[in-house]
C-alpha positions in Angstrom: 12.6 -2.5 -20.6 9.4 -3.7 -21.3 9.2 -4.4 -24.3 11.8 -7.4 -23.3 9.8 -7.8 -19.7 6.6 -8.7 -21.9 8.5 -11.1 -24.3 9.8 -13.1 -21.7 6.5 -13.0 -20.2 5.0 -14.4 -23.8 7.7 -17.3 -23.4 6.4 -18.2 -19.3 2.4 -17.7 -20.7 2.6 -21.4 -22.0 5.4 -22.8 -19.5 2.7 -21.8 -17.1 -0.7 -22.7 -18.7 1.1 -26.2 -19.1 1.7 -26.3 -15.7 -2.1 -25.4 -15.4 -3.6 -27.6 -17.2 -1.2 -30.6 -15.4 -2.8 -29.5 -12.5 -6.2 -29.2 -14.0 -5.9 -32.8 -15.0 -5.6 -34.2 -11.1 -8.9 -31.8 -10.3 -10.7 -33.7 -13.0 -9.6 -37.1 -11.1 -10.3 -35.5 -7.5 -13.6 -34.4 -9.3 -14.5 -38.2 -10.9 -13.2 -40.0 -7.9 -14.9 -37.5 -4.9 -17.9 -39.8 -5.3 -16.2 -42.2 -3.3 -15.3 -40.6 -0.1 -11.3 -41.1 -0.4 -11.9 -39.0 -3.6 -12.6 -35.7 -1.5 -9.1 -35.1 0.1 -7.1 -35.2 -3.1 -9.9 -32.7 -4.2 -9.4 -30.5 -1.3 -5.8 -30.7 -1.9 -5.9 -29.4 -5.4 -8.2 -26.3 -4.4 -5.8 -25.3 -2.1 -2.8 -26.0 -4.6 -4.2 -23.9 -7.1 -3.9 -21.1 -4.4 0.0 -21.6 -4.8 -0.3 -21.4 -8.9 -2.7 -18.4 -8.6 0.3 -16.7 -6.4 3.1 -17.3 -8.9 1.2 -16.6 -12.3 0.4 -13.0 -10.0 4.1 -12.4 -9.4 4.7 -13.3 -13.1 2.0 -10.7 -14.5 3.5 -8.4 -12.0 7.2 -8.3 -12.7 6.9 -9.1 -16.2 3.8 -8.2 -17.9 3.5 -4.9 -15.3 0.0 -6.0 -14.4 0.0 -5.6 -10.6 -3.3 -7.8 -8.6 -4.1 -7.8 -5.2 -3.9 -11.1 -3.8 -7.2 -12.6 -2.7 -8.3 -13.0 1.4 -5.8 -15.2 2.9 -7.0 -18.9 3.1 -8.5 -19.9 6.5 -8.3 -23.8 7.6 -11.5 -24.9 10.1 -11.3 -26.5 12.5 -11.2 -30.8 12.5 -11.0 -32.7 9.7 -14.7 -32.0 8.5 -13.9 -27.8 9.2 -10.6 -28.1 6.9 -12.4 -30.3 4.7 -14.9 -28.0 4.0 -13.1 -24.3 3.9 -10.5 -26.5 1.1 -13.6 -27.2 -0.9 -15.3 -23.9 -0.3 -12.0 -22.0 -1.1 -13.6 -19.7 -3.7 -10.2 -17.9 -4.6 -8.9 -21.5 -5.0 -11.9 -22.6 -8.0 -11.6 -19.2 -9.3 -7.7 -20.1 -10.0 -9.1 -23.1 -11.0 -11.2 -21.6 -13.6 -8.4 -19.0 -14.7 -6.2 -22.1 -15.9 -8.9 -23.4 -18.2 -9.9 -20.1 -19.7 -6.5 -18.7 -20.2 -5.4 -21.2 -22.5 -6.7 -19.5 -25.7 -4.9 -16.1 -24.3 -1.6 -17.8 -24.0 -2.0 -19.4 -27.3 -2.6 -16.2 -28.8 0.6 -14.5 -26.9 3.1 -16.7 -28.0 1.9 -16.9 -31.2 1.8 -12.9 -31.6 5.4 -13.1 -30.0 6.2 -16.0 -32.6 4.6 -14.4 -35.8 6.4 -11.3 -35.2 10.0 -11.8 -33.2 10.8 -14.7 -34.5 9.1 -14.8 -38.3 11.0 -11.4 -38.4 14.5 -12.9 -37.0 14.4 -15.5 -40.1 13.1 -13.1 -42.5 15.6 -10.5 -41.6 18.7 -12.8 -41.7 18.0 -14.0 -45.2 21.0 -12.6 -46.9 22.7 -14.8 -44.6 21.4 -18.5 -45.2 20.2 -17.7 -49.3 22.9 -19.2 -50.5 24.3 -21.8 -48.3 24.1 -25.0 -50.2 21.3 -27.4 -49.7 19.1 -24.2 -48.0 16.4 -23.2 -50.0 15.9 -19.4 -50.3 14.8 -16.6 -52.5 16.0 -16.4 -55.9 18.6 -13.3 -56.1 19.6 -10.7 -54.0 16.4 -8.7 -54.6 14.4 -11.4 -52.9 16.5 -11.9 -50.2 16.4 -8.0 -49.8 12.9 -7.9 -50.0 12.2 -10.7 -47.4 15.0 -8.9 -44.7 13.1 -5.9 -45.2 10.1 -7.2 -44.6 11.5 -9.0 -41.2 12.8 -5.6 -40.0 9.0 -4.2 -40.0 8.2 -7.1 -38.3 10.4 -6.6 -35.8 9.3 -2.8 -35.9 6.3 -3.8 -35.4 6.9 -6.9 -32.4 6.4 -4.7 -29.3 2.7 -3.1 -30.0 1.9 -6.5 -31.4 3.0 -8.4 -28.5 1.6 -5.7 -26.3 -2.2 -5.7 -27.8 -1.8 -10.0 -27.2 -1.2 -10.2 -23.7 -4.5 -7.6 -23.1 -6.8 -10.8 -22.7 -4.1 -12.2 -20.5 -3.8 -9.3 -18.6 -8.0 -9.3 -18.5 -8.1 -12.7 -17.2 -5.2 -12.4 -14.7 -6.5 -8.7 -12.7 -10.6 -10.6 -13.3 -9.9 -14.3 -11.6 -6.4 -14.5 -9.9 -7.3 -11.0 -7.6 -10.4 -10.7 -4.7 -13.1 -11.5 -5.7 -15.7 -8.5 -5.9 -17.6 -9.3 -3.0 -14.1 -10.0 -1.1 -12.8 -6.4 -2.7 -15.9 -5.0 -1.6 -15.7 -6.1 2.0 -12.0 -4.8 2.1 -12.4 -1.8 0.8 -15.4 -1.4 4.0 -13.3 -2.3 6.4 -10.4 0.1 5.5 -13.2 3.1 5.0 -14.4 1.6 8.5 -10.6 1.9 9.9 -10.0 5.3 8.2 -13.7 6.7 10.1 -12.3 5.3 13.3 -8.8 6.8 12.9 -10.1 10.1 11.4 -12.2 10.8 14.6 -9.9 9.5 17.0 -7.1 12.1 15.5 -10.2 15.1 15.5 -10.8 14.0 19.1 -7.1 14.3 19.6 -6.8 17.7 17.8 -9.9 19.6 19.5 -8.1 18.4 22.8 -4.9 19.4 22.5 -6.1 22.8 21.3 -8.6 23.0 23.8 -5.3 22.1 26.7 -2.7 23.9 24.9 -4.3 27.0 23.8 -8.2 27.8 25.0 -7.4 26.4 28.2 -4.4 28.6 29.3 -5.9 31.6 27.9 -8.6 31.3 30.2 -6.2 30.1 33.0 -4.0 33.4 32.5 -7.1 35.3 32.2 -8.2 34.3 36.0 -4.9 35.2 37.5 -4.9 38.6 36.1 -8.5 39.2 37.2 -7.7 38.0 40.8 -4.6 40.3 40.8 -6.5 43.1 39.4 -9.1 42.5 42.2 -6.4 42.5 44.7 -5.8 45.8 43.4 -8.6 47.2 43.6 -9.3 46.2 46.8 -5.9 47.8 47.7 -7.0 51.1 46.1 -10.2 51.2 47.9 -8.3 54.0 50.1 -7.1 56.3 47.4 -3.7 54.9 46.5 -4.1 55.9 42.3 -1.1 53.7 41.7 -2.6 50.5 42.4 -6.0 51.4 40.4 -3.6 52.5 37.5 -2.0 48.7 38.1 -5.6 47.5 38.6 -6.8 49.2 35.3 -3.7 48.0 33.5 -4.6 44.5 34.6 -8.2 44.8 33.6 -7.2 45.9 29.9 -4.9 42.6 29.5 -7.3 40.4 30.7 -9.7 42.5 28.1 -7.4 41.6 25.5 -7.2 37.9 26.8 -10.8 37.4 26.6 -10.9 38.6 23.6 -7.9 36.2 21.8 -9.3 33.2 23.8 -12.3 34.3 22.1 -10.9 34.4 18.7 -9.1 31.0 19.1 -12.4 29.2 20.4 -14.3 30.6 16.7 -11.3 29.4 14.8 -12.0 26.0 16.7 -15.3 25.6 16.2 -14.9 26.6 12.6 -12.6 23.6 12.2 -15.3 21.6 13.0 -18.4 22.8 11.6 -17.8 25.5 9.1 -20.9 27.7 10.2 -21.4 28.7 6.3 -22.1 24.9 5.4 -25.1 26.1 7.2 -26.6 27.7 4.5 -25.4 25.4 2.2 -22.5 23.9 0.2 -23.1 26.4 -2.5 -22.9 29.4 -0.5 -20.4 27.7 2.0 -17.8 27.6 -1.3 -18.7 31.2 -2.6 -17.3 32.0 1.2 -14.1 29.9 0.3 -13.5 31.4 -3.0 -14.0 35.1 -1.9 -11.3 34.4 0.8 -8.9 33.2 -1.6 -6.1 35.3 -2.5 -6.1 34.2 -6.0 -9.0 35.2 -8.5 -11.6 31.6 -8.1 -14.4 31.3 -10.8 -17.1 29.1 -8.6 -19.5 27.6 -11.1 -22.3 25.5 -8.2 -25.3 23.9 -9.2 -26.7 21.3 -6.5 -30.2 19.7 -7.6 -30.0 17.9 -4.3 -28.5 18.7 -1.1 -25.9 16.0 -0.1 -25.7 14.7 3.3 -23.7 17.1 5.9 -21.4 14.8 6.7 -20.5 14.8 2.6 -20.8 18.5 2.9 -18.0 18.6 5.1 -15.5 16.5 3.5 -16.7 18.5 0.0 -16.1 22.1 1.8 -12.6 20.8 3.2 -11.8 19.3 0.4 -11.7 22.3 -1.5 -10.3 24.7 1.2 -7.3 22.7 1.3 -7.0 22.8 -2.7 -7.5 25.9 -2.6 -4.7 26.5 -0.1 -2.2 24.3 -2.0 -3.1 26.7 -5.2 -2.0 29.7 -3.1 0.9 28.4 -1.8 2.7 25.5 -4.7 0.9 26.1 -8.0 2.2 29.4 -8.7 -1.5 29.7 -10.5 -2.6 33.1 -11.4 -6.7 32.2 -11.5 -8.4 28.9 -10.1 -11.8 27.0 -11.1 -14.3 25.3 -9.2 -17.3 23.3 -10.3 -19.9 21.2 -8.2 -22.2 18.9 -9.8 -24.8 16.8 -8.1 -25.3 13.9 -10.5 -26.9 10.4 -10.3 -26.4 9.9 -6.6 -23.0 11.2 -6.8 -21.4 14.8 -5.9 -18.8 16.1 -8.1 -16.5 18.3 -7.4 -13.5 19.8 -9.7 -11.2 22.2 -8.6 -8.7 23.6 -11.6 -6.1 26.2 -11.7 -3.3 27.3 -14.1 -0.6 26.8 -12.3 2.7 24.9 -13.4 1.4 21.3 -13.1 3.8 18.5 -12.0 1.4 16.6 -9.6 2.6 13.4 -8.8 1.5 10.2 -6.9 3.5 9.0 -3.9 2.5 6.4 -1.7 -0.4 5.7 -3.2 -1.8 9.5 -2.8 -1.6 12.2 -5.3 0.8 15.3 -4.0 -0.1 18.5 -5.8 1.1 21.9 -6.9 4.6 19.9 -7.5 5.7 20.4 -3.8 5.4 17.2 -2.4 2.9 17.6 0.7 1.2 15.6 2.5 -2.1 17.5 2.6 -3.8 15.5 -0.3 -2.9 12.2 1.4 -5.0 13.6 4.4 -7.9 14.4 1.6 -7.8 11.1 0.1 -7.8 9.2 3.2 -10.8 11.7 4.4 -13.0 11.1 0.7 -12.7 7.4 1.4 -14.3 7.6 4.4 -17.3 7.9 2.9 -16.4 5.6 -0.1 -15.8 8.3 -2.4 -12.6 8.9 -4.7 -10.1 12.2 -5.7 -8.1 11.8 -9.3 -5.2 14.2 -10.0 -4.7 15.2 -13.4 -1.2 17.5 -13.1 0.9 17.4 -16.6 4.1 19.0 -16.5 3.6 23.0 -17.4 -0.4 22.7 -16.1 -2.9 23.2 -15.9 -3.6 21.4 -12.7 -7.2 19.3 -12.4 -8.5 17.5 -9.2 -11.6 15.6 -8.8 -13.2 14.9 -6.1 -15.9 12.2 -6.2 -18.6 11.6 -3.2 -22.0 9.8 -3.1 -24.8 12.2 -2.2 -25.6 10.3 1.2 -23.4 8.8 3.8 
């Protein structure tokens, strides 16, 4: 439970910021004795070290106090002794561990004694009927006062958990603000997953307009040749009056017709997949499109002071066609919403309906409409792209909320 997870973890706070502080005593001597040469290896050693201390207090916060951090970029040695020298005392993620064991010695103070003050002061206060009147044990005077003072350790005790809680939030502050990336490092991870996520999302469009192209468009047309070069063989048969074969040649002509005519149909549907040819016009009208197709009843309420980018455009108009979708077929919704915003630099985009709720987050991607797709996955993975973000808000019974959050320009 965690109420027990985060009193244990009031107990390991000091443990730990003992250990700390041991540890920040050598950095003070690597610090006073790196004006001699000799000095800087023990200082280097202790960066690094602190890297190890950073690690555990993270798996402590993370099984105990629930307070999951990413880990920081994984150290990288140079090369030579001057190149390891150097990255050990230009470790940023090591100081910043460092730092965290100095600052978080008020925090743990102030855990155990919330844990203290409350668990224990409640324990002893609750068990006086107990030790009153053992001989040589000071205690209240009378069963009233010992009633009194037990009753008084059972709120106490009521009150441990929320106490205890509210005590570890400046632990929990310091822990997620100097034992996890750095921002710069977060920033510069978060770019290079977008950057992977562009790479893989074209490769797999690539992939998809390909095997459409092979699969369907291209054996259409393939089909479509053989029956014009049969019906010309026809023809050329029926040149001396035989009716059957122009019937058989007329026959032919009508299926290849017909062929055109599909292969037709499927190239649109892949250029639509695409482009949308309403974002044209604009995301506005590109949406009332959307909403007028939908089989549900869609209130579209669009207001762009600025026109994003059309690559934003694109991920907006999917976005909500594939909402929009899920509405239709998991919500069981009777009427849907949409809203667009364009707000300081940023385009907003809600998409509600009334459907049964029950959202949930798996893998690390909201599912909607309480049937467990993976089309939202695809959606969050496509609004990062671009650096942008999509929140769920799905209580059981509805109504079902998704927000979709893009920069105007990408």
């Amino acid at each position: 439970m965690r109420i027990w997870r985060e009193l244990g973890y009031t107990v390991t706070v000091p443990l730990m910021a003992a250990l700390g502080l041991a540890h920040l005593l050598v950095v003070l001597v690597g610090v006073l004795a790196s004006t001699y040469v000799v000095g800087l290896p023990l200082l280097a050693g202790c960066v690094v070290a602190a890297r190890r201390l950073s690690a555990a207090n993270r798996a402590l916060a993370r099984t105990l106090a629930g307070t999951d951090v990413p880990a920081p970029a994984p150290y990288r040695p140079g090369r030579g002794l001057l190149g390891r020298l150097g990255a050990a005392l230009g470790d940023v993620a090591g100081w910043r561990a460092i730092i965290h064991a100095v600052v978080r010695l008020p925090a743990a103070a102030l855990a155990f004694a919330a844990a203290a003050g409350t668990w224990g002061l409640g324990l002893v206060l609750l068990a006086c009927p107990l030790w009153w009147q053992v001989p040589g044990v000071p205690g209240p005077s009378g069963w009233a006062g010992a009633l009194l003072l037990a009753v008084t350790g059972a709120g106490l005790l009521f009150l441990a958990p929320w106490a205890v809680h509210a005590a570890l939030l400046p632990e929990r502050m310091l822990v997620r603000t100097l034992l996890g990336p750095a921002p710069s490092q977060a920033r510069i991870r978060t770019l290079e997953e977008t950057r992977a996520l562009a790479v893989e999302d074209a490769a797999a469009a690539l992939r998809r307009v390909e095997r459409d192209l092979h699969d369907g468009t291209a054996a259409r047309l393939t089909a479509l040749a053989m029956a014009l070069s049969m019906a010309k063989e026809e023809l050329d048969a029926a040149a001396g009056g035989d009716l059957e074969r122009l019937d058989h040649a007329r026959a032919l002509v009508d299926g290849a017709h017909r062929g055109a005519k599909e292969t037709l149909s499927e190239l649109t549907d892949l250029i639509r997949g695409i482009h949308p040819p309403a974002l044209d016009k604009g995301l506005e009208v590109a949406l009332a499109t959307l909403a007028a197709r939908s089989p549900l009843p869609v209130d579209l309420d669009a207001e762009l002071s600025a026109r994003p980018s059309p690559a934003v455009e694109t991920i907006a108009f999917f976005c909500t066609a594939e909402l929009l979708a899920n509405v239709a077929k998991h919500s069981g919704a009777r009427q849907a919403a949409i809203r667009l915003r364009a707000e300081d630099g940023r385009l907003r985009l809600r998409v509600w309906d009334d459907g049964e709720g029950g959202a949930v987050v798996a893998d690390g991607a909201p599912v909607g409409g309480g049937a467990g797709g993976s089309g939202l996955r695809g959606l969050v993975d496509r609004v990062r792209v671009v650096d942008g973000e999509l929140a769920v808000h799905s209580p059981a019974g509805g109504p079902t909320v998704v927000c979709v959050d893009l920069p105007l320009r990408a």
